[in-house]
C-alpha positions as CSV (number, residue, x, y, z in Angstrom):
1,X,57.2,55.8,92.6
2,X,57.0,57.4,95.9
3,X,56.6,56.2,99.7
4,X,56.6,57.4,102.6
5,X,58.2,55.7,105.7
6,X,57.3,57.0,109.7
7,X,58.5,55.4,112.5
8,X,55.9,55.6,116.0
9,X,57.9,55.7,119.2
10,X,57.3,52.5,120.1
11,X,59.8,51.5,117.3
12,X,56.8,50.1,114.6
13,X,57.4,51.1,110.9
14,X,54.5,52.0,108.9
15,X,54.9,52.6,105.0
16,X,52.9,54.4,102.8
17,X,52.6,53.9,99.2
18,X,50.1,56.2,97.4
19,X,49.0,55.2,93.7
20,X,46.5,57.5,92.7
21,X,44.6,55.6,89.5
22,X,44.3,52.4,92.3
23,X,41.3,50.8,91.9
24,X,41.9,49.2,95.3
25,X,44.5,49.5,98.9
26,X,46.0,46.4,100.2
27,X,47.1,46.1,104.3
28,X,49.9,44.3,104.4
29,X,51.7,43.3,108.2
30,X,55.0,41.8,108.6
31,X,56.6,40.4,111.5
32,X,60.1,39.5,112.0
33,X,59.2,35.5,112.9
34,X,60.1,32.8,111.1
35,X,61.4,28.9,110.8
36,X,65.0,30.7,111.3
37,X,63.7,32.7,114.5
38,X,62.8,28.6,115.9
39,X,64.6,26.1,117.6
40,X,64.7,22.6,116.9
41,X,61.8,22.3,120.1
42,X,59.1,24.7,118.5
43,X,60.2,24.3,114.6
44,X,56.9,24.9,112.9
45,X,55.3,27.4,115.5
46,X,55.7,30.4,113.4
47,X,53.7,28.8,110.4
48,X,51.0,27.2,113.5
49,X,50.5,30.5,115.0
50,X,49.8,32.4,111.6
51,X,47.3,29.9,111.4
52,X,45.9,30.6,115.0
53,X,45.6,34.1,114.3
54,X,42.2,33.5,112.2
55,X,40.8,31.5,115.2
56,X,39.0,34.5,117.1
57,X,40.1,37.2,118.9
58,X,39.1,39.2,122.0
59,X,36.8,41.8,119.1
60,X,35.8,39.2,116.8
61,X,35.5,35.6,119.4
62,X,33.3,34.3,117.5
63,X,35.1,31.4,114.9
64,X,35.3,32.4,111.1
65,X,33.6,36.2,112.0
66,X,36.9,37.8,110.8
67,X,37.1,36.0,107.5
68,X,33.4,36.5,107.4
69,X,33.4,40.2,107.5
70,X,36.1,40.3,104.7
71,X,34.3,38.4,102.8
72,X,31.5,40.3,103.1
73,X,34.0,43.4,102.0
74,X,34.4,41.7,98.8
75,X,38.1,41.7,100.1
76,X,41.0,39.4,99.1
77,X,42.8,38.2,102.2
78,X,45.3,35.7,103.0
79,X,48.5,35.2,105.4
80,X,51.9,33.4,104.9
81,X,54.8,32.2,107.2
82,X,58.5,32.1,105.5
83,X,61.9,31.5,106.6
84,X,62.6,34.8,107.8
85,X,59.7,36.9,108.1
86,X,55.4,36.5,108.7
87,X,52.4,38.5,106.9
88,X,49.0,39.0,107.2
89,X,47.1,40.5,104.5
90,X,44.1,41.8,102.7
91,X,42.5,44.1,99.5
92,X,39.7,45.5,99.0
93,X,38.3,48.3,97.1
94,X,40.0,51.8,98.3
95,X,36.6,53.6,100.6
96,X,37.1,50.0,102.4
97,X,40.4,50.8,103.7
98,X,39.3,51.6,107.6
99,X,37.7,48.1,107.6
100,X,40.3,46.3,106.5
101,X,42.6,47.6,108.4
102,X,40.5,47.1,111.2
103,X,40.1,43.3,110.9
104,X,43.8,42.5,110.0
105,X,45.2,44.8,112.7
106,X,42.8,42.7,115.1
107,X,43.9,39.7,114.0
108,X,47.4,40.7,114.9
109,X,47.1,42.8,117.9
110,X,43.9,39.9,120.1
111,X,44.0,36.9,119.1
112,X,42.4,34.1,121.5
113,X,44.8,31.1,120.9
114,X,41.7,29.4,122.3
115,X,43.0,25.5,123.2
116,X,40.1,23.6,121.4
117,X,40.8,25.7,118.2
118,X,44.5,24.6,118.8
119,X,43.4,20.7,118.7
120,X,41.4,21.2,115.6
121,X,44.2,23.2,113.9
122,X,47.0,21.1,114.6
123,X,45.1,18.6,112.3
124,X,45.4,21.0,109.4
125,X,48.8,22.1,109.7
126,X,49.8,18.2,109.7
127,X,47.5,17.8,106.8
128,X,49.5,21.1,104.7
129,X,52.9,18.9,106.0
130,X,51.4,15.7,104.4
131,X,50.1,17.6,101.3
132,X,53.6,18.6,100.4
133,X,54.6,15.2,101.7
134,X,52.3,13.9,98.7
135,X,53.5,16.5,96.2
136,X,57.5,16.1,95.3
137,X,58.2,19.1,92.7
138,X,57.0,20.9,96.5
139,X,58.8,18.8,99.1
140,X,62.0,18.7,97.1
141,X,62.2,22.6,97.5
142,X,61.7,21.7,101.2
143,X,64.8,18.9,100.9
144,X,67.1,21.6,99.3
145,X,67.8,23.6,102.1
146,X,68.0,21.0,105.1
147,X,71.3,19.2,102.5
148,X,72.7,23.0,102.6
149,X,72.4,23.6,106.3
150,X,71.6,20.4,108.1
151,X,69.9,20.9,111.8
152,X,70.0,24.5,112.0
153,X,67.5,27.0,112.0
154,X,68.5,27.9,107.7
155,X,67.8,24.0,107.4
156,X,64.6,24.0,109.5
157,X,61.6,23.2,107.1
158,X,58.8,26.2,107.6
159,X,56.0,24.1,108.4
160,X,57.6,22.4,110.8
161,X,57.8,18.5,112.1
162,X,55.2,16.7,112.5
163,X,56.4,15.1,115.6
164,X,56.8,18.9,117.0
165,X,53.5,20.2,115.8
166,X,51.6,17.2,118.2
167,X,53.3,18.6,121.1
168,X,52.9,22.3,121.1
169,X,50.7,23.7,123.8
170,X,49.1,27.3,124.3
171,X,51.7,28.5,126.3
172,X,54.1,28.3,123.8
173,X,52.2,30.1,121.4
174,X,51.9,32.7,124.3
175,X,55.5,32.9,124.6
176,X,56.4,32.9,121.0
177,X,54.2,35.6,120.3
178,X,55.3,37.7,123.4
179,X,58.7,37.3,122.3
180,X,58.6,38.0,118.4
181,X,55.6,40.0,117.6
182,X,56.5,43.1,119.3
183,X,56.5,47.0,117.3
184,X,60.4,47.4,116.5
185,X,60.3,44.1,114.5
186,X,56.3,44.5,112.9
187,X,56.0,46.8,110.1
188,X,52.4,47.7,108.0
189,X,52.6,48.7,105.2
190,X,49.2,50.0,102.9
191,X,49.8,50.8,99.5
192,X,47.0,51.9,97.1
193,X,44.7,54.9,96.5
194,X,44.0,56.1,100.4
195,X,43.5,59.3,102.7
196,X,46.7,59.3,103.9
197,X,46.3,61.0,107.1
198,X,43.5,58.7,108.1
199,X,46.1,56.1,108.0
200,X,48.0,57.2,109.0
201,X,46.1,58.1,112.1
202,X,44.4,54.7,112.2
203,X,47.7,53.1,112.6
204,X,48.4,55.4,115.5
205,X,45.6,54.6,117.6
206,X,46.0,50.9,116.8
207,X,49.6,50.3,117.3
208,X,51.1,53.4,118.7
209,X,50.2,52.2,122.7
210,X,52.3,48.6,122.0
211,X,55.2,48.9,124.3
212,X,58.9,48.8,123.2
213,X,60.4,45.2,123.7
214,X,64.0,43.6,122.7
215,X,62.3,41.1,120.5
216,X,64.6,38.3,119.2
217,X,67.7,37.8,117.0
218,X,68.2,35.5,114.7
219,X,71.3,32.6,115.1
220,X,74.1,33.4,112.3
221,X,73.7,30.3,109.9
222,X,77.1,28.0,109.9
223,X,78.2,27.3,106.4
224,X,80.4,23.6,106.4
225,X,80.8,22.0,102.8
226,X,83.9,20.6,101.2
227,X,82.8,18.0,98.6
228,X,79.2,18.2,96.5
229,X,76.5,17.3,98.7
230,X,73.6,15.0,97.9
231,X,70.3,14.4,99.5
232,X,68.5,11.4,97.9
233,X,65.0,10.1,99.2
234,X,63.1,7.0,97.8
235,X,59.7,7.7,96.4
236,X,57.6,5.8,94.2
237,X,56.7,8.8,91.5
238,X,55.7,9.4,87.5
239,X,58.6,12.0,87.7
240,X,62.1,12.7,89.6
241,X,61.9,16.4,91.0
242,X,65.4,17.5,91.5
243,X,66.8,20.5,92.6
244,X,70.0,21.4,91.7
245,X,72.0,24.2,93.5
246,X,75.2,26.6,94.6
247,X,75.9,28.3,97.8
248,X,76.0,32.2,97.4
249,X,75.5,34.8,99.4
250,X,72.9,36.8,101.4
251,X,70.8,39.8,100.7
252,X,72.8,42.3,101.0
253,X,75.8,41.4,98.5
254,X,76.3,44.2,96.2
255,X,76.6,40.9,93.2
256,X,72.8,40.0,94.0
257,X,72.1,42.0,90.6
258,X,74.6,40.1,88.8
259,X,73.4,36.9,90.6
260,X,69.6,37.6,89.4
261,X,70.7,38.1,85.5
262,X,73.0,35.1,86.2
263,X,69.8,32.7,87.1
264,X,67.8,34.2,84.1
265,X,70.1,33.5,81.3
266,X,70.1,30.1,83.4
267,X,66.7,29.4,83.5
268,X,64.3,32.4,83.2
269,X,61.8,31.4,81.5
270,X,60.8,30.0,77.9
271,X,63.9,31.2,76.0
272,X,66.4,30.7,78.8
273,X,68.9,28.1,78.3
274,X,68.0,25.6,80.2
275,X,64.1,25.6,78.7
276,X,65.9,25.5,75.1
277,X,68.5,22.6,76.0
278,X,66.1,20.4,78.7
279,X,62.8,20.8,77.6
280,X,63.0,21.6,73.5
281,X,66.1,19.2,72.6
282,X,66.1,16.9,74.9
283,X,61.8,16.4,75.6
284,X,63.2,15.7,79.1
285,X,60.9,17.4,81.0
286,X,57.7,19.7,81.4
287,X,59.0,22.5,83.7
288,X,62.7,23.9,84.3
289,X,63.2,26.9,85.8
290,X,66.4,28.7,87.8
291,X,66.1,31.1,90.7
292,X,67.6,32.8,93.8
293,X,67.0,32.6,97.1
294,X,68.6,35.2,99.2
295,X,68.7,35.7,103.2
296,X,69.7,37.9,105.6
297,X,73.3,35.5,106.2
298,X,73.3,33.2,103.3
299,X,71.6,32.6,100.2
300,X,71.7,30.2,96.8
301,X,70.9,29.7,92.9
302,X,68.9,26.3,92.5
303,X,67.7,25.1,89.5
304,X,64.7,22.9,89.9
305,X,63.0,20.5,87.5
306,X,60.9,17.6,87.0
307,X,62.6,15.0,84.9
308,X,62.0,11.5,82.9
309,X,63.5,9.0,85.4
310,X,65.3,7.7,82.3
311,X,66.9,10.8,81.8
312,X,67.9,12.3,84.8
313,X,71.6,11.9,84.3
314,X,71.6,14.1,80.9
315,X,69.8,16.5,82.1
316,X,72.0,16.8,85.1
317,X,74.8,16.6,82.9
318,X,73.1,19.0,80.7
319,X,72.8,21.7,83.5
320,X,76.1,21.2,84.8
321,X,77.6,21.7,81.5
322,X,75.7,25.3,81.5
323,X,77.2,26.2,85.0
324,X,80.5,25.4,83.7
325,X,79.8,27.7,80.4
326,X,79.0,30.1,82.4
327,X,81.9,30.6,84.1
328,X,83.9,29.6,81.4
329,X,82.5,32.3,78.4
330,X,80.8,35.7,78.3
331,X,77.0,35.9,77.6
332,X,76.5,37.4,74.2
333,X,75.2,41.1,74.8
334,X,72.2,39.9,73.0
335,X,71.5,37.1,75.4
336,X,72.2,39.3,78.0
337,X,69.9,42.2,77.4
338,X,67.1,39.9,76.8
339,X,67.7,38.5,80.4
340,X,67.7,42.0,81.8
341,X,64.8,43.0,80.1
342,X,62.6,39.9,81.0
343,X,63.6,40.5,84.6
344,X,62.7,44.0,84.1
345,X,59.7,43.5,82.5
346,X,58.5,41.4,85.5
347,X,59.4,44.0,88.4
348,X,57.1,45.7,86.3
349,X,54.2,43.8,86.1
350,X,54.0,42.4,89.4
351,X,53.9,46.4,90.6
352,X,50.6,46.2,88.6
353,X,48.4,45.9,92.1
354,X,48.2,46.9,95.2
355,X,49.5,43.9,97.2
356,X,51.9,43.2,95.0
357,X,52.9,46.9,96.0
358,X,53.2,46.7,99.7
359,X,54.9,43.5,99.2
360,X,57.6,45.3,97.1
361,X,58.6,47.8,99.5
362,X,57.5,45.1,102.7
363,X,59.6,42.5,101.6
364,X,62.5,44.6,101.5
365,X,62.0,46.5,104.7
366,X,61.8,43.8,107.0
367,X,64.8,42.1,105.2
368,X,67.4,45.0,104.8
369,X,66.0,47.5,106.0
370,X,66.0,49.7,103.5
371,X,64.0,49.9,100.2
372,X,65.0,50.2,96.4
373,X,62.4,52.1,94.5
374,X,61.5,49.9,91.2
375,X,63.5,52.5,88.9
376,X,66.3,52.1,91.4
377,X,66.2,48.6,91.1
378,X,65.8,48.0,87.3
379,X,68.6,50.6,86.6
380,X,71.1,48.3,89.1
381,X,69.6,45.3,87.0
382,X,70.2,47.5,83.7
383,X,73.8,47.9,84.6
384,X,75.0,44.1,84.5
385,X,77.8,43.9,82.6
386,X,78.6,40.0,81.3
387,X,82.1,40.4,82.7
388,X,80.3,40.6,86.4
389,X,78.3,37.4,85.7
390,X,81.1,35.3,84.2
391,X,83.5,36.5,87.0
392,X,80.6,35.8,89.6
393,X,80.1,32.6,88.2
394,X,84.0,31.3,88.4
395,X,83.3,31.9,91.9
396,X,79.8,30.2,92.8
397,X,79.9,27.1,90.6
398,X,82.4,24.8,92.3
399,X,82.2,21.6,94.3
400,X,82.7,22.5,97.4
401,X,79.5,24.8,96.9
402,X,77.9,22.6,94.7
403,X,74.3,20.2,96.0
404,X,71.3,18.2,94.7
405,X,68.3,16.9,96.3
406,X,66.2,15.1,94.2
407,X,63.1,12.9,94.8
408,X,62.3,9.8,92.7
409,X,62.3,6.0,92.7
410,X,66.3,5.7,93.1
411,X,68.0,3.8,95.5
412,X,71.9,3.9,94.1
413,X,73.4,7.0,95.4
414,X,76.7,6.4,93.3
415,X,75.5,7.7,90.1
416,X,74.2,10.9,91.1
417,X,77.9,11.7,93.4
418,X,79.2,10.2,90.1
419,X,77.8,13.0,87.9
420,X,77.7,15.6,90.5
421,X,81.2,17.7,90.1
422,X,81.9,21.0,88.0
């Protein structure tokens, strides 16, 4: 599948992803701001500002017009904050594209940050912090990386502290946004079934007049662990949500392929191992699943589940057990090219729409840099041998790279360090 990439003067990326037989074209803009752009003072501003950009701006003042005028586009919209990187979205059918490029451009380039809008938002982004408060099988993937990386910005929860939310003022969303959302570090991507030199010159008479600024760096992550970690919180549940993890390696690690096949043997889905032994044998729990989380200077393979309380030492047991095989056997070629193709299969599916689309190429621009085209990408997956994974696993699954955070009505933090070695 071809794209297109330009860069305006001013140091903005746009990317261009034509697909002919689209029904629709997705806008997609990402900004290099995250938790891990924060400091411990303004840790949840990224994720409060993404909200604040829906809350007028100098075209659209008026409160709820822009999602009004989407809506009235028959569009699909939506925005999202992560660790390392923001985006502002939205999809409609393909004649529609000036439109909605008009409104989510807006949203990034004017918005009002109008202090009464600020009050009432505050009490909704406290209200997302106490709704994964309320749900644990979400909070614990919150817990997971704060026992990895402690009080630094890779350890910094996305939507922030509550404590810190109270206290923001508009001046700090000023500043934040002068300082991060600047061209070098925003890229737009519109993928779909489009006049491409409209867009092109769309783009270019939207952004192209931004000035060039420094924008900001990210801190380099500090990586300290000799012994198995453990992060244990009280709560009165039906279920203990654990997640169960290993330090890697970030994005850019030539083994991520390996590492990927690795996590679906683990815990890819229905016929994965982890499914078969903790779910089918032992009836220990309703979902299981393994995955990898990679960044731009660290990264890690969690496996997360929500166990019987009465049976959260075998299972823990249990999935230790398969880390250890891992790195102690090959996986049968069968086994393996079942993984591969399930991963593949996915990659595949997920390309079947236009968001999903700009995402693909997106995601991987703002993080690297550089972009994989899928047939790239699913001949690198292709080409894992089970000598790579087993080798790759001797490596990753050891104590002093070994954590857990699990959430659940336990007090006694001795069994879980007792149980917690490979």
């Amino acid at each position: 599948m071809e794209f297109k990439k330009i860069t305006l003067k001013n140091g903005l990326r746009l990317i261009l992803i034509p697909r002919s037989q689209s029904l629709a074209t997705s806008v997609l803009i990402l900004v290099e701001a995250g938790s891990e752009y924060e400091t411990p003072e303004v840790n949840g501003l990224s994720h409060f500002l993404e909200h604040m950009m829906f809350k007028g701006t100098t075209k659209r003042p008026e409160l709820g017009k822009s999602a009004e005028e989407l809506a009235g586009l028959g569009a699909q919209s939506n925005a999202f904050t992560t660790q390392e990187y923001t985006g502002y979205w939205a999809k409609a059918e393909n004649h529609k594209l000036p439109k909605i490029l008009d409104i989510v451009s807006d949203l990034y380039l004017n918005p009002l940050f109008n202090p009464a809008e600020i009050e009432k938002e505050r009490g909704v982004v406290i209200e997302e912090l106490n709704m994964r408060q309320d749900t644990p099988m979400v909070k614990v993937q919150d817990l997971f990386p704060t026992l990895l990386y402690g009080n630094q910005p890779a350890g910094f929860d996305v939507g922030g502290r509550k404590e810190v939310i109270k206290k923001l003022t508009r001046e700090d969303f000023i500043k934040y946004r002068d300082r991060h959302y600047v061209p070098q570090r925003t890229i737009v991507v519109v993928a779909g079934n489009f006049n491409e030199k409209k867009a092109i010159a769309q783009v270019r008479e939207y952004f192209g007049t931004l000035k060039r600024k420094p924008g900001v760096v990210k801190s380099k992550t500090k990586e300290h662990q000799r012994t198995p970690g453990l992060l244990l919180k009280f709560k009165e549940s039906d279920q203990s949500h654990l997640v169960l993890g290993v330090r890697t390696f970030d994005i850019f690690d030539k083994r991520r392929y390996a590492l990927q096949v690795l996590a679906d043997v683990l815990g890819g889905g229905m016929s994965s191992r982890l499914f078969k032994k903790v779910r089918n044998e032992l009836g220990a729990a309703y979902y299981v699943s393994a995955g990898v989380d990679l960044y731009l200077d660290h990264g890690y393979l969690a496996v997360s589940a929500g166990v019987d309380h009465k049976k959260v030492e075998i299972v823990l047991e249990a999935v230790l057990e398969e880390l250890r095989r891992l790195a102690r056997e090959r996986v049968p070629e069968k086994e393996l090219q079942k993984s591969k193709d399930h991963l593949v299969g996915n990659i595949i599916l997920n390309l079947e729409t236009a968001d999903e689309l700009a995402g693909f190429y997106g995601e991987q621009e703002v993080l690297t840099g550089a972009i994989f085209s899928p047939k790239r990408l699913i001949d690198k997956i292709q080409g894992v041998k089970a000598e790579e994974i087993r080798v790759l696993a001797k490596i990753i699954m050891k104590n002093d790279k070994l954590n857990l955070a699990i959430i659940g009505p336990h007090k006694k933090p001795g069994l879980f360090k007792r149980i917690l070695k490979i």
